[in-house]
Every structure is written in C-alpha cells, then in structure tokens.
N, CA, C and O atoms as a Tinker XYZ file with bonds, in Angstrom:
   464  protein
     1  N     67.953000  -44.248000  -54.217000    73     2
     2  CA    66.723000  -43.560000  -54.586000    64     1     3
     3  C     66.767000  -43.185000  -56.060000    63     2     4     5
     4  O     67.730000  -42.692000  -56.648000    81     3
     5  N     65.456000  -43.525000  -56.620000    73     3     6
     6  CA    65.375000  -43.183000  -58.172000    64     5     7
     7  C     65.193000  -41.406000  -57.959000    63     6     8     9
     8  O     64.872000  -40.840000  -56.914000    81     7
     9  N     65.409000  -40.966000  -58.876000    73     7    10
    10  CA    65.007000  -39.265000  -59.584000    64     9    11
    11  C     63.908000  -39.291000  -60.383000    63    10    12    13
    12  O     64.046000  -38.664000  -61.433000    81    11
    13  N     62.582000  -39.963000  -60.167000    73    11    14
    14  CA    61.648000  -40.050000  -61.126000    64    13    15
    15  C     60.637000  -39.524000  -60.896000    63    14    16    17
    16  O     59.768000  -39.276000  -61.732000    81    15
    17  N     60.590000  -39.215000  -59.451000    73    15    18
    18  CA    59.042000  -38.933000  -58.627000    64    17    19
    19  C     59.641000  -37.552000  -58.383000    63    18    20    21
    20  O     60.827000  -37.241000  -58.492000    81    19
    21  N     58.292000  -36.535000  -57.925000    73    19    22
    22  CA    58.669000  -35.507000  -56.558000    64    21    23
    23  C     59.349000  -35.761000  -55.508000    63    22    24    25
    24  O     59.249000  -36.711000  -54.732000    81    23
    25  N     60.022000  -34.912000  -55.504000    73    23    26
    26  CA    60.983000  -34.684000  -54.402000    64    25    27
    27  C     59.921000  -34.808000  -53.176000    63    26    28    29
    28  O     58.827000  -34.244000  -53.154000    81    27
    29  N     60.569000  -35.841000  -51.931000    73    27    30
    30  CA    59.628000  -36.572000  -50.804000    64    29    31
    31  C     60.580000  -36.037000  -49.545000    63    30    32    33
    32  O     61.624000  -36.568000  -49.168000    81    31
    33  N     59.814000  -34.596000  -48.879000    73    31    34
    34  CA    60.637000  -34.281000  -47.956000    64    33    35
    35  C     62.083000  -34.876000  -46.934000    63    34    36    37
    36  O     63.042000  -34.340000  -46.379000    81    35
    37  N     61.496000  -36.421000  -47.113000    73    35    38
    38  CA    61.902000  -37.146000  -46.187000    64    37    39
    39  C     62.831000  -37.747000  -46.705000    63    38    40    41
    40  O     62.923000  -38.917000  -46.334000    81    39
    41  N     63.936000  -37.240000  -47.786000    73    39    42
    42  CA    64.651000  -38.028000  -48.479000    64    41    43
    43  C     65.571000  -37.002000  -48.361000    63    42    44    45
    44  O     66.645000  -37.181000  -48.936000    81    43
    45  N     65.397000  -35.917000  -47.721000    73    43    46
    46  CA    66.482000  -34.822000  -47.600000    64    45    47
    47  C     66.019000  -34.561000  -45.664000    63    46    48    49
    48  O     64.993000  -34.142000  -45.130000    81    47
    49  N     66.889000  -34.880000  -45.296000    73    47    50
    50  CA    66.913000  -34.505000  -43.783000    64    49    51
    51  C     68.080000  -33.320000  -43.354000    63    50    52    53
    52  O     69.206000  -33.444000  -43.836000    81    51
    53  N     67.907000  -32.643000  -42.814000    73    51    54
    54  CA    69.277000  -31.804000  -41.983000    64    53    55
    55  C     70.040000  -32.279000  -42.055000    63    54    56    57
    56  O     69.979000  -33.506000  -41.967000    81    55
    57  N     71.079000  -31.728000  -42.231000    73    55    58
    58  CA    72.422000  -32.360000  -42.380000    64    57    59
    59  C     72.933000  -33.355000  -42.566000    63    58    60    61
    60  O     73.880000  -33.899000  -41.997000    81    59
    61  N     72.041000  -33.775000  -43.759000    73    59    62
    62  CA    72.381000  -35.629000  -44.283000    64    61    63
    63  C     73.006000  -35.055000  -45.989000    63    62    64    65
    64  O     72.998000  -33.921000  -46.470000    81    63
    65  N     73.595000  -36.609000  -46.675000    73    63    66
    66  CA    74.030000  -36.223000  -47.709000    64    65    67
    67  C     72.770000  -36.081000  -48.675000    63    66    68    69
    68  O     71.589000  -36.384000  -48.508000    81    67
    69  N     73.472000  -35.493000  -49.779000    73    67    70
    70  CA    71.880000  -35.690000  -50.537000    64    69    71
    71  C     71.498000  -37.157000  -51.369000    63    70    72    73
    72  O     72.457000  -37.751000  -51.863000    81    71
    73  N     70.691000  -37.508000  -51.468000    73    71    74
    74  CA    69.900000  -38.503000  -52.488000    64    73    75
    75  C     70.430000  -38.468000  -53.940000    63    74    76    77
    76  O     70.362000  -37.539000  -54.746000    81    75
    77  N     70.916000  -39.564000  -54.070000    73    75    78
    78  CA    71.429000  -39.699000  -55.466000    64    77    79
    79  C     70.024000  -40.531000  -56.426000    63    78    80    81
    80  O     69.083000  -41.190000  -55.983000    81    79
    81  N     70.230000  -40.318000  -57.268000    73    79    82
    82  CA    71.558000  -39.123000  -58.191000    64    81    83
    83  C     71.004000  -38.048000  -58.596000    63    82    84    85
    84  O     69.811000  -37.910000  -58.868000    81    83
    85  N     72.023000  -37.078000  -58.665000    73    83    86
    86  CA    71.981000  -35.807000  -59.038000    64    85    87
    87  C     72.259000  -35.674000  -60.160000    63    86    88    89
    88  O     73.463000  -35.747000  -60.404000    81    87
    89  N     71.234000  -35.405000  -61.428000    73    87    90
    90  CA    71.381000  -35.164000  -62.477000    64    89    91
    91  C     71.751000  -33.846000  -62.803000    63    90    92    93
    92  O     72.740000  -33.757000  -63.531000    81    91
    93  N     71.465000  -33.292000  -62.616000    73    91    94
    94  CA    71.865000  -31.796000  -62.923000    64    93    95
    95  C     72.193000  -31.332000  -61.612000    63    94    96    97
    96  O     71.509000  -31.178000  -60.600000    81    95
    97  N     74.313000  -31.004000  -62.063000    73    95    98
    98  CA    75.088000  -31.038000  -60.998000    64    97    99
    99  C     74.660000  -29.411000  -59.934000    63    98   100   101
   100  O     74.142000  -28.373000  -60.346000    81    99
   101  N     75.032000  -29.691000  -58.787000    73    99   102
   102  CA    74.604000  -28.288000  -57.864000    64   101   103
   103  C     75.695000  -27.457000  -58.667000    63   102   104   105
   104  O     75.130000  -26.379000  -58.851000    81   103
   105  N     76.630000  -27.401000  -59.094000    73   103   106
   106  CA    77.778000  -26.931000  -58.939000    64   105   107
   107  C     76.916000  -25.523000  -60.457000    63   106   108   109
   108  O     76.750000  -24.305000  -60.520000    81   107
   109  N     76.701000  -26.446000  -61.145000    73   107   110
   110  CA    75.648000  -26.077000  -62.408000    64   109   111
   111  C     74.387000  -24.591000  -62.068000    63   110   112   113
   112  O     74.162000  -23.481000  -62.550000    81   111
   113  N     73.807000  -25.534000  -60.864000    73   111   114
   114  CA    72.253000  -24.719000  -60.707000    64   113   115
   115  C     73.044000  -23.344000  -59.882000    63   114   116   117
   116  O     72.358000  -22.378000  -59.547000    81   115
   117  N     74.354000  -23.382000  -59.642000    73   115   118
   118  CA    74.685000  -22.362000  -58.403000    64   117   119
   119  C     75.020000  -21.580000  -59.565000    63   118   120   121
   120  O     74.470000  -20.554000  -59.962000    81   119
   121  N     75.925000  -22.157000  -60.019000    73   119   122
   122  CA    76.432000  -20.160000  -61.007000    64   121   123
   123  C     75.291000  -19.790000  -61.717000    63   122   124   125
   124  O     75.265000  -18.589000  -61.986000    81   123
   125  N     74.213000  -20.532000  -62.155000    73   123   126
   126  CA    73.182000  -19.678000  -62.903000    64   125   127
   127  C     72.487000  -19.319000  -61.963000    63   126   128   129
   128  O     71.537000  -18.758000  -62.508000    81   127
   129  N     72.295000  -19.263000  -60.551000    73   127   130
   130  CA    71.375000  -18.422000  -59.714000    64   129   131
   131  C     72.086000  -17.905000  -58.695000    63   130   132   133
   132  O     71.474000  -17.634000  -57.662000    81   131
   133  N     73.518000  -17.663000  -58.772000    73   131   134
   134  CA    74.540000  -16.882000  -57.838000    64   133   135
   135  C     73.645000  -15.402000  -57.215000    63   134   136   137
   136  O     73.502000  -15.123000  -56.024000    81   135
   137  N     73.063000  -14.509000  -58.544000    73   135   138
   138  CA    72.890000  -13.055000  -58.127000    64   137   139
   139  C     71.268000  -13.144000  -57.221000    63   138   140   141
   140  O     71.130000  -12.304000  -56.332000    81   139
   141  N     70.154000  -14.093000  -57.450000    73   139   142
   142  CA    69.115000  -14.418000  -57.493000    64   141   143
   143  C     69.658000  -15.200000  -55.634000    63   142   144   145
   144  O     69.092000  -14.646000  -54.692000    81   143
   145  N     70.305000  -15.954000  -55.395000    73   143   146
   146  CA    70.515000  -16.833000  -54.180000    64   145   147
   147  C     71.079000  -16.039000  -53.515000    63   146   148   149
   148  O     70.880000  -16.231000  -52.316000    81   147
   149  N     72.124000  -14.668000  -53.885000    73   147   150
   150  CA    72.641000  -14.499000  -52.710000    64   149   151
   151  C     71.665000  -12.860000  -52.382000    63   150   152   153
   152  O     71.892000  -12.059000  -51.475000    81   151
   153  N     70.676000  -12.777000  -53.363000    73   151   154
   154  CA    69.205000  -11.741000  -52.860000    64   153   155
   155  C     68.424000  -12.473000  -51.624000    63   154   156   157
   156  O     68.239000  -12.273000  -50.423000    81   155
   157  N     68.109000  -13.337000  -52.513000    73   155   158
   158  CA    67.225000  -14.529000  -51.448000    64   157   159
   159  C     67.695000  -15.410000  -50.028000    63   158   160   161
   160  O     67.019000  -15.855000  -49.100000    81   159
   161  N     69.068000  -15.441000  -50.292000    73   159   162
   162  CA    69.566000  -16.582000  -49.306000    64   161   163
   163  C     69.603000  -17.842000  -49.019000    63   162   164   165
   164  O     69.587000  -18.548000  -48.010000    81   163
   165  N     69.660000  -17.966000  -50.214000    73   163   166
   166  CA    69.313000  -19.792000  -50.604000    64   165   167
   167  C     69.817000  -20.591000  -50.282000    63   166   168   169
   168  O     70.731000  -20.655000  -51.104000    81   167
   169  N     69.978000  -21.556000  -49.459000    73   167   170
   170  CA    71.222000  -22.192000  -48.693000    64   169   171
   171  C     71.389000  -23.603000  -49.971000    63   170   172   173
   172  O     70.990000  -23.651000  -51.135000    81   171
   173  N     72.118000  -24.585000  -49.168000    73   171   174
   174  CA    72.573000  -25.659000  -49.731000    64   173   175
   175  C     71.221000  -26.348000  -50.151000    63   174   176   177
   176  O     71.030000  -26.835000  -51.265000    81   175
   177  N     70.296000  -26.328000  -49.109000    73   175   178
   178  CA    69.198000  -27.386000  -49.455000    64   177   179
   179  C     68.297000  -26.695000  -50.911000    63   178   180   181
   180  O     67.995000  -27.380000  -51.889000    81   179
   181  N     67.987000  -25.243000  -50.762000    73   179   182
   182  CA    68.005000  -24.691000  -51.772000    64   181   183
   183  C     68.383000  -25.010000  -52.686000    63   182   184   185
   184  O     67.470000  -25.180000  -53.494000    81   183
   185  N     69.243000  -25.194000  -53.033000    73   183   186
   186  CA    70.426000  -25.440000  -54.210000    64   185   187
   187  C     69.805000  -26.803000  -54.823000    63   186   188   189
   188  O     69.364000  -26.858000  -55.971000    81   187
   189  N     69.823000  -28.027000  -53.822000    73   187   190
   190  CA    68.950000  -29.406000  -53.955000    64   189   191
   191  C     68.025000  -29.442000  -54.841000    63   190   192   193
   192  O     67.816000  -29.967000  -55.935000    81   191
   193  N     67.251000  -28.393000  -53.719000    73   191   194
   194  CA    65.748000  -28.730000  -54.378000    64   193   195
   195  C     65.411000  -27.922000  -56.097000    63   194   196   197
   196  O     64.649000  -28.167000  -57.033000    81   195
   197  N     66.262000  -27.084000  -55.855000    73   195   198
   198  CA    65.953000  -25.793000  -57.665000    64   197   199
   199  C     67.125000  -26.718000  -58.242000    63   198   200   201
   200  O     67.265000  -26.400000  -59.423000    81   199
   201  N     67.767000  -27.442000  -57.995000    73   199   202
   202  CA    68.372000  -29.114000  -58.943000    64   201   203
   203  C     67.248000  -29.900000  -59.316000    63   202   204   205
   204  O     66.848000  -30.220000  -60.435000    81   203
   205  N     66.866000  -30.120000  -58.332000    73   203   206
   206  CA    65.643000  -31.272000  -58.653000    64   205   207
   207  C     64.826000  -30.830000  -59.262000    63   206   208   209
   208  O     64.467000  -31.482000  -60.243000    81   207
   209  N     64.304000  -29.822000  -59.038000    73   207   210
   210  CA    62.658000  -28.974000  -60.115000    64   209   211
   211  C     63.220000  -28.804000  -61.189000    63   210   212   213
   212  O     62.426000  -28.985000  -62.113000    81   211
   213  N     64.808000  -28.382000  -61.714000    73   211   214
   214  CA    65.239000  -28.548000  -62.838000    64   213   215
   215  C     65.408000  -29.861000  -63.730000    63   214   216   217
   216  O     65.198000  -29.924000  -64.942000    81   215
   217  N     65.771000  -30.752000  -63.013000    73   215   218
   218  CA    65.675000  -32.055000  -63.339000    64   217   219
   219  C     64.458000  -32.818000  -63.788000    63   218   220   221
   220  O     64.607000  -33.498000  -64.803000    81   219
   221  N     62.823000  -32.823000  -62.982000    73   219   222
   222  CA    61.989000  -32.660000  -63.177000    64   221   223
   223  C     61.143000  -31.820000  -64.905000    63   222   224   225
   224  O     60.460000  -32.177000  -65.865000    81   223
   225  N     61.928000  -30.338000  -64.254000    73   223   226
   226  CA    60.952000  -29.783000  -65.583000    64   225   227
   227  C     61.440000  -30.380000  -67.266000    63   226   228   229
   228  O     60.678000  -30.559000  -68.216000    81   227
   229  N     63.024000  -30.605000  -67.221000    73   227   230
   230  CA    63.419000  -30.807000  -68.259000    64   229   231
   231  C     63.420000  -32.405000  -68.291000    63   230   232   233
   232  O     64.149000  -32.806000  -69.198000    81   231
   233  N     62.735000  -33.571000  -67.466000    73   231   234
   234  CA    61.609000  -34.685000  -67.882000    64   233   235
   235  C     60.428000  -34.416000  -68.278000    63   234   236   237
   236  O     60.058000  -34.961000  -69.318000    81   235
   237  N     59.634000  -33.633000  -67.668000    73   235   238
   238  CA    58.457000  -33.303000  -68.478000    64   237   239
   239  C     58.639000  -32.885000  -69.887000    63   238   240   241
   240  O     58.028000  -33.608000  -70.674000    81   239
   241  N     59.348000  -31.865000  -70.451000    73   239   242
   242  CA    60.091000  -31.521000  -71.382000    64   241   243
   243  C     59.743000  -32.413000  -72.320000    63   242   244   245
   244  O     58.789000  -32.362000  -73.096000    81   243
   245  N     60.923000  -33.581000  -72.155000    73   243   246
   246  CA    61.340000  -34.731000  -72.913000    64   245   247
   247  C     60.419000  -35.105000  -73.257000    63   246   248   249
   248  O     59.978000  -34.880000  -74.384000    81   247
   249  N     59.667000  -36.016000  -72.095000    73   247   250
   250  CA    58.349000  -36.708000  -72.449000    64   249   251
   251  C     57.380000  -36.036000  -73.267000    63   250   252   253
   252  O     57.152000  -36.269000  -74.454000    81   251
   253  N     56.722000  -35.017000  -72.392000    73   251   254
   254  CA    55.608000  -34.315000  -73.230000    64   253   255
   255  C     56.241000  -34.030000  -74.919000    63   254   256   257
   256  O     55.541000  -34.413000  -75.856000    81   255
   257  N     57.163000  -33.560000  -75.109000    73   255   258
   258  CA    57.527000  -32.892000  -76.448000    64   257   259
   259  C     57.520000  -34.634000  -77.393000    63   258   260   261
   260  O     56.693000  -34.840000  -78.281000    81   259
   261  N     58.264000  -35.393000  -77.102000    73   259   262
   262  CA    58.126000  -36.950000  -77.971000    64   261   263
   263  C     57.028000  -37.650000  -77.638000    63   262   264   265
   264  O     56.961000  -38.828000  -77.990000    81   263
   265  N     56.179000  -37.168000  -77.044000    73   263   266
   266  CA    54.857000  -37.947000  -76.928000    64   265   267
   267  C     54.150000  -38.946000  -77.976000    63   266   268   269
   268  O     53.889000  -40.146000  -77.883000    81   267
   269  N     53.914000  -37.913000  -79.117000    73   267   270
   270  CA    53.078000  -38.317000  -80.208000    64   269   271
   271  C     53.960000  -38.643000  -81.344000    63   270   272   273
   272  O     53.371000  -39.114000  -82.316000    81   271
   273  N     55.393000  -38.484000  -81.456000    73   271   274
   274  CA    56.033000  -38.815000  -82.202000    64   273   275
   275  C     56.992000  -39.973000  -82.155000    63   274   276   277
   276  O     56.641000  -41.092000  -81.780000    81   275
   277  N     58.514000  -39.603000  -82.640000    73   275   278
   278  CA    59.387000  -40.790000  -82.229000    64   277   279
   279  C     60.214000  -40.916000  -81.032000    63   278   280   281
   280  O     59.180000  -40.921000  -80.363000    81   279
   281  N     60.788000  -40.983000  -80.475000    73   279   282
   282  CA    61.521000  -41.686000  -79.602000    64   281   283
   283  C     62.632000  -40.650000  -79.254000    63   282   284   285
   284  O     63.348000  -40.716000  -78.255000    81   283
   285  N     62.676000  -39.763000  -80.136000    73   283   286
   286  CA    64.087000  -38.561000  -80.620000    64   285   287
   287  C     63.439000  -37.265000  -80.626000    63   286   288   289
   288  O     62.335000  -37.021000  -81.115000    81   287
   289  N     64.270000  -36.399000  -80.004000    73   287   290
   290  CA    64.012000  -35.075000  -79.139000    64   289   291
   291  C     64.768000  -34.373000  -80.304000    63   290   292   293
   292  O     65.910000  -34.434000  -80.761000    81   291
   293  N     63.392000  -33.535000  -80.644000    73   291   294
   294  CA    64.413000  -32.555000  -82.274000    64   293   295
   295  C     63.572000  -30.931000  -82.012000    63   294   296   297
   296  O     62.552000  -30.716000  -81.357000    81   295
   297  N     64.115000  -30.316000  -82.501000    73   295   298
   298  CA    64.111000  -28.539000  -82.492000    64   297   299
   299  C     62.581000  -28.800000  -82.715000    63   298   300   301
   300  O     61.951000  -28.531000  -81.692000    81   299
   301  N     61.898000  -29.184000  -83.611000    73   299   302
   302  CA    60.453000  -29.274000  -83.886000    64   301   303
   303  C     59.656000  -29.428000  -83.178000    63   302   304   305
   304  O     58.569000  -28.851000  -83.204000    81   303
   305  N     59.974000  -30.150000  -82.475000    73   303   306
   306  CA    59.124000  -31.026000  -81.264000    64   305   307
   307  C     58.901000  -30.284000  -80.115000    63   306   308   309
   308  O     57.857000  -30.255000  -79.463000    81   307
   309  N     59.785000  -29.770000  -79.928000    73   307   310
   310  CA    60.433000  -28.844000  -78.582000    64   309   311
   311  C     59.303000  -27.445000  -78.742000    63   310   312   313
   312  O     58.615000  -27.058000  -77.798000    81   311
   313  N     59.283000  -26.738000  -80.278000    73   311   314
   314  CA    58.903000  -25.977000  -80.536000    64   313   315
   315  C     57.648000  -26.003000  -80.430000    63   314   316   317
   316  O     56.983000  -25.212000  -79.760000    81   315
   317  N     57.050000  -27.312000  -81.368000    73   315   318
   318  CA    55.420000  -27.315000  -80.854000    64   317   319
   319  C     54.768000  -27.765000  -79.250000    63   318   320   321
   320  O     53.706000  -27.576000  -78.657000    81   319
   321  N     55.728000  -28.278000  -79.035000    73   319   322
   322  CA    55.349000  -28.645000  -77.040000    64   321   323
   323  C     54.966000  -27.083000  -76.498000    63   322   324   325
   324  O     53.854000  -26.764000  -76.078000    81   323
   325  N     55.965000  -26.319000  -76.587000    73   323   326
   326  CA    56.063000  -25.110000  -76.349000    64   325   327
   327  C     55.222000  -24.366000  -76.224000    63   326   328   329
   328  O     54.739000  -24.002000  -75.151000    81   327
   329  N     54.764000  -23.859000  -77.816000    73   327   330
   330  CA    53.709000  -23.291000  -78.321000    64   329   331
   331  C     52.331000  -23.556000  -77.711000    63   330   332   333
   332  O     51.532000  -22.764000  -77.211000    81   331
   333  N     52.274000  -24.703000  -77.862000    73   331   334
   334  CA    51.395000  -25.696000  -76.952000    64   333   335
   335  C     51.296000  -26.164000  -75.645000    63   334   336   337
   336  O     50.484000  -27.051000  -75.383000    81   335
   337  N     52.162000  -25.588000  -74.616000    73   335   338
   338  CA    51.895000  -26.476000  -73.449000    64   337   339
   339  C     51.561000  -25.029000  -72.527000    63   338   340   341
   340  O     51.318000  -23.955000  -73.078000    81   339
   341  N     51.607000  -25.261000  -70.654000    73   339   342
   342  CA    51.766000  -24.231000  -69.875000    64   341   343
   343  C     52.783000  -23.639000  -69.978000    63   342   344   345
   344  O     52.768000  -22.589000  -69.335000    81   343
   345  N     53.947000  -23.889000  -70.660000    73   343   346
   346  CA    55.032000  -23.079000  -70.698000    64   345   347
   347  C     55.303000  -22.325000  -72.060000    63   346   348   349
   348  O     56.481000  -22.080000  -72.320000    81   347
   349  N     54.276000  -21.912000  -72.999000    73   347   350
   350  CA    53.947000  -21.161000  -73.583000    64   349   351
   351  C     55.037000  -19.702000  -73.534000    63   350   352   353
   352  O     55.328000  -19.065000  -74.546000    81   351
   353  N     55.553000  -19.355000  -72.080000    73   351   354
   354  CA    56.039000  -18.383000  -72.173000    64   353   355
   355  C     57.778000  -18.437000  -72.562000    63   354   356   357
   356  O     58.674000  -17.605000  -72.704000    81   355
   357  N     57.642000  -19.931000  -72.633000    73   355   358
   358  CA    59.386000  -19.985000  -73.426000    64   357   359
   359  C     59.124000  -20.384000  -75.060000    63   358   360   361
   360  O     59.744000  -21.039000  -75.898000    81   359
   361  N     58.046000  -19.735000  -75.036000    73   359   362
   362  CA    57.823000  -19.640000  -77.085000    64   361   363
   363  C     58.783000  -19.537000  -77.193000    63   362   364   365
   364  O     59.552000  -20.498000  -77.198000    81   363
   365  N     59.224000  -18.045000  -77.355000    73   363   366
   366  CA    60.122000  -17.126000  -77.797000    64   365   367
   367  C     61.640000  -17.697000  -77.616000    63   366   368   369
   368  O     62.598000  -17.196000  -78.204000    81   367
   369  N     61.714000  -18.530000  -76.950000    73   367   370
   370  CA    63.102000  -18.751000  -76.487000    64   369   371
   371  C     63.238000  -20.376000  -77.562000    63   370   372   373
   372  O     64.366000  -20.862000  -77.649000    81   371
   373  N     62.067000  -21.090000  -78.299000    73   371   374
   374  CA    61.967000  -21.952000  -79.698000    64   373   375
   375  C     61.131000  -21.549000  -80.098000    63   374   376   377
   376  O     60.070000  -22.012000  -79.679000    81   375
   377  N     61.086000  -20.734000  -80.876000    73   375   378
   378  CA    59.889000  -20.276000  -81.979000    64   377   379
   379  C     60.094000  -21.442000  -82.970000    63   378   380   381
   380  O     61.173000  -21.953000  -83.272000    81   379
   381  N     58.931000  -21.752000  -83.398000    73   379   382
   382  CA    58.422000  -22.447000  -84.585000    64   381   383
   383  C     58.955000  -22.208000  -86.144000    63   382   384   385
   384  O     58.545000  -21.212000  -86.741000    81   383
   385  N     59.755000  -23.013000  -86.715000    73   383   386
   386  CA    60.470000  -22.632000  -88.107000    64   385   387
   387  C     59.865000  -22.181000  -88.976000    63   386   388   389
   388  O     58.813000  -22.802000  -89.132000    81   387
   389  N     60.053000  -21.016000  -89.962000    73   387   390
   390  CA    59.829000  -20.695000  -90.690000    64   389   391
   391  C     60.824000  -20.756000  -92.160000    63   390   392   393
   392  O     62.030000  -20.524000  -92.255000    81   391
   393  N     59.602000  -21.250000  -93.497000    73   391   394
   394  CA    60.963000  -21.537000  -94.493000    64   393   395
   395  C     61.159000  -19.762000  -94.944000    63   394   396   397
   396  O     60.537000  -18.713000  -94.777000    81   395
   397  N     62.256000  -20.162000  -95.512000    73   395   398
   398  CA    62.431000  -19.005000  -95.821000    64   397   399
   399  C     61.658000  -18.020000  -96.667000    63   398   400   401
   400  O     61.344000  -16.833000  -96.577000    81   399
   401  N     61.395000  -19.495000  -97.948000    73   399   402
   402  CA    60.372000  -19.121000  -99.409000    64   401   403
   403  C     59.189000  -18.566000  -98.629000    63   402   404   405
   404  O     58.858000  -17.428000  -98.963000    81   403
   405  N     58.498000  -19.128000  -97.676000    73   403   406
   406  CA    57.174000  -18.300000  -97.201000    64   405   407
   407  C     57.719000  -16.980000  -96.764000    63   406   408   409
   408  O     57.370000  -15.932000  -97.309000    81   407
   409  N     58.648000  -17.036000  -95.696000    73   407   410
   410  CA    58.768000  -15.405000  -95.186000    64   409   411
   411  C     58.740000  -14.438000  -96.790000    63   410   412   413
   412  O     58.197000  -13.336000  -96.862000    81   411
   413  N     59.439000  -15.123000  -97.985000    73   411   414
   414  CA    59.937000  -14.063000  -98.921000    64   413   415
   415  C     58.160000  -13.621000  -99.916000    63   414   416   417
   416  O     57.765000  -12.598000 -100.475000    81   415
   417  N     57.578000  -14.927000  -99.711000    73   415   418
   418  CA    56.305000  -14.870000 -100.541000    64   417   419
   419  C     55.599000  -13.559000  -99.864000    63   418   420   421
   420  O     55.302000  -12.476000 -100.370000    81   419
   421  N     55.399000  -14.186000  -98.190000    73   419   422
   422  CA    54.454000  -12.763000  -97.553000    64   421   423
   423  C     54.863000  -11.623000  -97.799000    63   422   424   425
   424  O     54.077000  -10.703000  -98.025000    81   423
   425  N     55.984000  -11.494000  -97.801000    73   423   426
   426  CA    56.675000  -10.240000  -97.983000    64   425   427
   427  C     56.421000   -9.287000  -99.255000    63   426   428   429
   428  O     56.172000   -8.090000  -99.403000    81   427
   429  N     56.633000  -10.564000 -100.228000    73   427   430
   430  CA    56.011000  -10.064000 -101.592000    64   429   431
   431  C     54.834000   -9.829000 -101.738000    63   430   432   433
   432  O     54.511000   -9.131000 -102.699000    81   431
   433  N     53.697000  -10.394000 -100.729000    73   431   434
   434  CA    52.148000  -10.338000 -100.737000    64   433   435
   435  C     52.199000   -8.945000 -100.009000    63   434   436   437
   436  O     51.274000   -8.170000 -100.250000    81   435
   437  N     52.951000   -8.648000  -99.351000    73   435   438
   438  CA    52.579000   -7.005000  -98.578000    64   437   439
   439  C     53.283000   -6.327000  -99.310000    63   438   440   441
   440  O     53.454000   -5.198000  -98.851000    81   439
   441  N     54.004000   -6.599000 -100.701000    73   439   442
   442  CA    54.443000   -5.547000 -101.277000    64   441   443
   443  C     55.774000   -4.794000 -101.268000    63   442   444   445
   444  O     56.241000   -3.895000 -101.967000    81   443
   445  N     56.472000   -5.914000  -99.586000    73   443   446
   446  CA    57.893000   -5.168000  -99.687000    64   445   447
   447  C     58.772000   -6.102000 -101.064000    63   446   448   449
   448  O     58.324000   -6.855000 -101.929000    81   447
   449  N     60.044000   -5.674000 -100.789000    73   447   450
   450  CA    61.012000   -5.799000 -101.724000    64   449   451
   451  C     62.399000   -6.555000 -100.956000    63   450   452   453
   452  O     63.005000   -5.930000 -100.086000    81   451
   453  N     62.751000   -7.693000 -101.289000    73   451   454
   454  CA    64.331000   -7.923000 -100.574000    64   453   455
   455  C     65.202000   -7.066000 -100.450000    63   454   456   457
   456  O     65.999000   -7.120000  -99.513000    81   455
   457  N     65.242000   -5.843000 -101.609000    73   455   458
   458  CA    66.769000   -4.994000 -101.758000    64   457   459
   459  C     65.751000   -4.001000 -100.704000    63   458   460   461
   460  O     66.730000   -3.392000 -100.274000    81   459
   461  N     64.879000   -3.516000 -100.141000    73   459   462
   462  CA    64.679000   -2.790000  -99.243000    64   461   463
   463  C     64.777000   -2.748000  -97.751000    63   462   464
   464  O     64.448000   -1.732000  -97.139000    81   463
C-alpha cells in the first residue's frame, strides 16, 4: 500500500499488522503525545492513525509551500504558506523574515535609539 491517499478504514483491521510504510515512525508520534494519550487512552491504532494525519499534514506542507516556486523546501516558503494557508495559526511558530536594516530604519522612524 502507497501512503499517498487518506487513510481507508479497511487497510487497518483488528489485530492485523499495520500498512506500510510508515513514514513517521510510531515510536516518534508516542513520546510526543505520551501525556495527551495516556489522558485520552489512545491505544495502538491511535498511535497509526495520529502517524498517518502527521504524515499527511506534513505532505500538504511540502506541496502547498513549493507550489509556485522551485522544487526545494526553504524557511521562505514555509513562512509564506503559513501566513497564507488554514494553518495560519503556526505563523508564529515561522514568522516571515525580517532584514535587520528595516527593523533598525522603523525604529529610527518611531524615534527609538539602538543604545536604548
């Protein structure tokens, strides 16, 4: 089975192995949601499926962010996808570069001072 589509109930049955391949290892998705899984009770299949939606979101990611450009996934790209997409709320987590000379110009336009 490819990893390209939604996850198709029927590709995870009870107590079968899981569907390869697993791009982003369980072993991975478990310690970052240890305190969150053992609130909730998230079993193994759990574990699967918040693999796969991870796997998923960070293809959309890729794609959407190199869309209009080249072929190569850079801090820029990432930043304006961001800014720009439904996930707007991980601005903050790539804010958009700023040079330095502008931060120092505005600064000088409002009158502060570097040594202040």
């Amino acid at each position: 089975m490819m990893s390209s589509g939604p996850l198709d109930p029927t590709d995870v049955t009870l107590f079968s192995s899981y569907p390869e391949p697993i791009i982003v290892p369980l072993d991975f998705v478990e310690k970052q949601t240890k305190a969150a899984r053992d609130d909730l009770g998230i079993d193994e299949s759990g574990m699967y499926i918040m693999s796969k939606a991870l796997e998923e979101f960070m293809r959309q990611i890729m794609r959407e962010s190199t869309q209009n450009s080249t072929f190569e996934l850079d801090y820029d790209s990432l930043a304006k996808y961001f800014s720009n997409s439904e996930f707007k709320a991980l601005e903050e987590f790539f804010p958009e570069r700023v040079k330095y000379g502008d931060v120092m110009d505005e600064m000088h336009m409002n009158g502060q001072s570097s040594s202040s």
